[in-house]
Each structure stands twice: as structure tokens, then as C-alpha cells.
N, C-alpha and C positions, 0 to 999 in steps of 0.2 A: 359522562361525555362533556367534553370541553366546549366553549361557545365557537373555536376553529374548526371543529368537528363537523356542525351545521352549516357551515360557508363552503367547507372544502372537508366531503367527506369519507373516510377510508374505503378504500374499495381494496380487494385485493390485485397489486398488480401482475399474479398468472394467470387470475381466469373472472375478476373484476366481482367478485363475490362482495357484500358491503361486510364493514365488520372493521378490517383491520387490513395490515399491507399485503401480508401473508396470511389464507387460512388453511385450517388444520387437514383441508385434502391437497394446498398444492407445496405444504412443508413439508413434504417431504422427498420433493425434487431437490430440497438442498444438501450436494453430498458433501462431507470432511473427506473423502476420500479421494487426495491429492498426491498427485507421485509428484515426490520430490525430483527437482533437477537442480545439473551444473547451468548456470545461467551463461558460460562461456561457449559451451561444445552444444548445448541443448536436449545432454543425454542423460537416461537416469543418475543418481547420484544420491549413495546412502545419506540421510537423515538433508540434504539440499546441500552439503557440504561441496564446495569446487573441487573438482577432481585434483589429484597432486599435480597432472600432466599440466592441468589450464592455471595452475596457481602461479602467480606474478607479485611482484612489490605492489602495481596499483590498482590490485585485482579482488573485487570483493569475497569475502569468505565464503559467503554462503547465505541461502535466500530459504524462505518457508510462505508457506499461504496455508489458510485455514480453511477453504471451500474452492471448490472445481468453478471454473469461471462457463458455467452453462446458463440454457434457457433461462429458468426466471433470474439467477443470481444474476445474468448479463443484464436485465429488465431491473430487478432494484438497483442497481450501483448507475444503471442510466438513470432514474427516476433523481436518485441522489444526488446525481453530480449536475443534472440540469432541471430539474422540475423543483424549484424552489420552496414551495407551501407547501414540498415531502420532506424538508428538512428533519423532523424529527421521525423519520425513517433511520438516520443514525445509531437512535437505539437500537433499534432490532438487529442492523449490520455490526456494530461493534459486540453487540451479543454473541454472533457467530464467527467474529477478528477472536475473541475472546478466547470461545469456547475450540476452536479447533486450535489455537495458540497451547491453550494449558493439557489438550489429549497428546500434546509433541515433546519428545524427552530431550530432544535438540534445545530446544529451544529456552526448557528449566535448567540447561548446563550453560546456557549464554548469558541468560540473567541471575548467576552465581559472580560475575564480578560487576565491578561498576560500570552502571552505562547509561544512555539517553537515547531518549526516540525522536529524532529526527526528522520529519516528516519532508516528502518533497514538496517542492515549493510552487505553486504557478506563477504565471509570469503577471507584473503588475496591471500591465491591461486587463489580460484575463481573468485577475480575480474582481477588478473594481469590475467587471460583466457580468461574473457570476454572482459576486457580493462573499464568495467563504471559499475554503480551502478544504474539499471534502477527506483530505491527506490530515491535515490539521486535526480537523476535528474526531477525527479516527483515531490519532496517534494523543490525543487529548485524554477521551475515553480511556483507550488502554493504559495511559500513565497513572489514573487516578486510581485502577482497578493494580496495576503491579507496583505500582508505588514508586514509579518510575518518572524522574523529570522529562518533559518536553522542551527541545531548545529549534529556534527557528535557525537554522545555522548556516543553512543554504538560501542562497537568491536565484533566480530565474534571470538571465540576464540576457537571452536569445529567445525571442517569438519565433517557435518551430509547428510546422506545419505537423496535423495532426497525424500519429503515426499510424492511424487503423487503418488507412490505405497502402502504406509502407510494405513492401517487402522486409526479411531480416537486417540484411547489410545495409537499404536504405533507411530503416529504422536509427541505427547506428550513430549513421553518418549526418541524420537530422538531428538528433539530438547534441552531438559533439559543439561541445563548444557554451552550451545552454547553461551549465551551472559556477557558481563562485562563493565562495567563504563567507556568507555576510558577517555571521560571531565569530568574530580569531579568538575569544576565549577557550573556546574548545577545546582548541586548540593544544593549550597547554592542562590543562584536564587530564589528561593522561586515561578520560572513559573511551568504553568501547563503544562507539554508533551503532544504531539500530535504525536503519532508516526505513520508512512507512508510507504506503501508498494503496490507493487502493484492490490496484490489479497491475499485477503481472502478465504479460503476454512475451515479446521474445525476449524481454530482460535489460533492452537498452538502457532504459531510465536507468532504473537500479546501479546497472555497471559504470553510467558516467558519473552519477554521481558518488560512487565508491572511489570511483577513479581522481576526484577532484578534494575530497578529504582525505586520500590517502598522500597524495602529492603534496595536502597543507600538513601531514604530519602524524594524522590517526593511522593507529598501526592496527584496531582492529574494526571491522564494516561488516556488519551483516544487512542483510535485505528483508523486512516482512511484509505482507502485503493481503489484505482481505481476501483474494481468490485469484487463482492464478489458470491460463489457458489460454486460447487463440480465440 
């Protein structure tokens, strides 16, 4: 046990058990059992691939998640993204970014060619508030585990009001406008983006920013994301 452990110490955050974040009676409310979707129409869709019908020039390919976005995984990823001295909660989520990533056959066919993880970006106020980039540190993890570079490529350039209150369209139309090219080397890279976040809900993030590096010139975008749901 670490001397942080006695100042601030584990509990579990589903049912507040001391120990660890997770223990072994409420692990296994976390499912991999995720239906893929078209992030355009919002309807199933084999392996998350966008249906041919919703497929566009600046239209991302296709999105995956590794865990259902419920009860507690809602409670870790909140604990993550805003309870600061749970930072090394990270482990245990990129364990399961990981482990539901490599049970997906989609997704060992994506990382057959060259590519980079992406991460989305928050906007500059909001990270000097939070202090990290819980997308970042995700898409960190996983690059070191697939062997995968991380490029910070996107900027935040619009303070959007948060979209959990958002209807779908108004979701959208908050987000529009939010992201820009910070690396134009990427650009000429000719890799395929993989961009990273932590949750997926109606898929706006994802598609604007697919929509803003396919416009600078990346001809392929997928989406992945720790857990995906409303």
C-alpha cells in the first residue's frame, strides 16, 4: 500500500467497499457487451462500420467501444474525468479500453495498416480546470500497449456547453464548429486516424471531429471510445 492510499483511500466506487475501485462483487456489472452502431442514423450496424446509405466524403467510418456505458462504468469514468486524486483509476479503465478492444475483429483489421490515436481534445480553459485530458491519457495507454503513436492533432477551439442535457440534433449543432487541425503534419502522413475518447453517447463529438480531418485531407477516421450508451 502506497503512503496516497492512507490520505485518500480505495473504496469501491459501486458499493464503497475499501479495497480497491472496483471489487470482485460489483465487477461484474461491467459488460463488453456492446451493440455496435452507425454513429450517423443511430442504428445497429455490423462490426460499427457506417452504413453504405450514411457514408459521405466527410463522414467517419466507423466507431467501436469496449464496455456498455451503465451504472457503475457511468460512476468510474465520472470519478475519472472529475475527481482528481482517482487519477490512477486510469489503470483499471484502460484495462477494460483494452480488453474489449482486442475481443473485436473490426478492429485487429483497422490496425493492419498504418495509423495513430488521436485523442479528442478539451478546450484550453477546461483542461488548465481539470489539470489532464482524460481522452489523452486513454489513447496514451492504448498506444503503448498496440504500439501505436499518439499525435495531439486536434485543438478545441469553441467552449461548448455540456452536451448531457442536449437532445441528439442539439448535441450536433453544439458541438459544430468546436474542432481545428492543430498538427498539419498529419496531414501529409497518409495514416489512418483513430480517434479516442472516452464515451460515446449520440456520436456528435466523434463525427465533427471526423468531419474536420477528413476536410484537412485524412481519407480514413475511425472512432473508439472506452464505453458507449445514453
Amino acid at each position: 500500500m502506497g503512503f496516497l492510499d492512507f490520505i485518500f483511500p480505495k473504496t469501491c466506487i459501486g458499493c464503497g467497499k475499501w479495497g480497491d475501485y472496483i471489487c470482485t462483487f460489483c465487477f461484474p456489472e461491467i459488460s463488453f457487451d456492446v451493440e455496435r452502431m452507425c454513429l450517423i442514423c443511430n442504428r445497429a450496424a455490423i462490426d460499427g462500420i457506417t452504413h453504405p446509405s450514411c457514408r459521405g466524403k466527410y463522414v467517419i467510418d466507423g466507431s467501436i467501444a469496449s464496455i456498455a456505458y451503465k451504472r457503475l462504468a457511468k460512476r468510474l469514468i465520472y470519478a475519472f474525468k472529475y475527481k482528481q486524486y482517482l487519477s490512477d483509476l486510469q489503470q483499471n479503465l484502460s484495462d477494460f479500453f483494452y480488453e474489449g478492444l482486442i475481443q473485436t475483429e473490426q478492429f485487429h483489421k483497422i490496425i493492419q495498416k498504418d495509423c495513430v490515436f488521436v485523442p479528442i481534445p478539451l478546450h484550453p480553459k477546461k483542461l488548465r480546470e481539470r489539470g489532464y485530458n482524460q481522452a489523452e491519457i486513454l489513447a496514451k495507454n492504448l498506444g503503448k500497449r498496440f504500439n501505436i503513436p499518439v499525435k495531439n492533432a486536434l485543438e478545441r477551439v469553441k467552449v461548448t456547453s455540456t452536451q448531457v442535457i442536449l437532445k441528439r440534433e442539439e448535441r450536433r449543432e453544439n458541438i459544430r464548429g468546436a474542432f481545428a487541425i492543430k498538427d498539419s503534419q498529419i496531414i501529409s502522413t497518409n495514416l489512418q486516424v483513430i480517434l479516442v475518447d472516452d464515451v460515446i453517447t449520440s456520436g456528435a463529438t466523434m463525427l465533427e471531429a471526423a468531419n474536420v480531418l477528413k476536410r484537412a485531407g485524412i481519407k480514413r477516421v475511425w472512432g473508439i471510445a472506452l464505453a458507449h450508451g445514453k
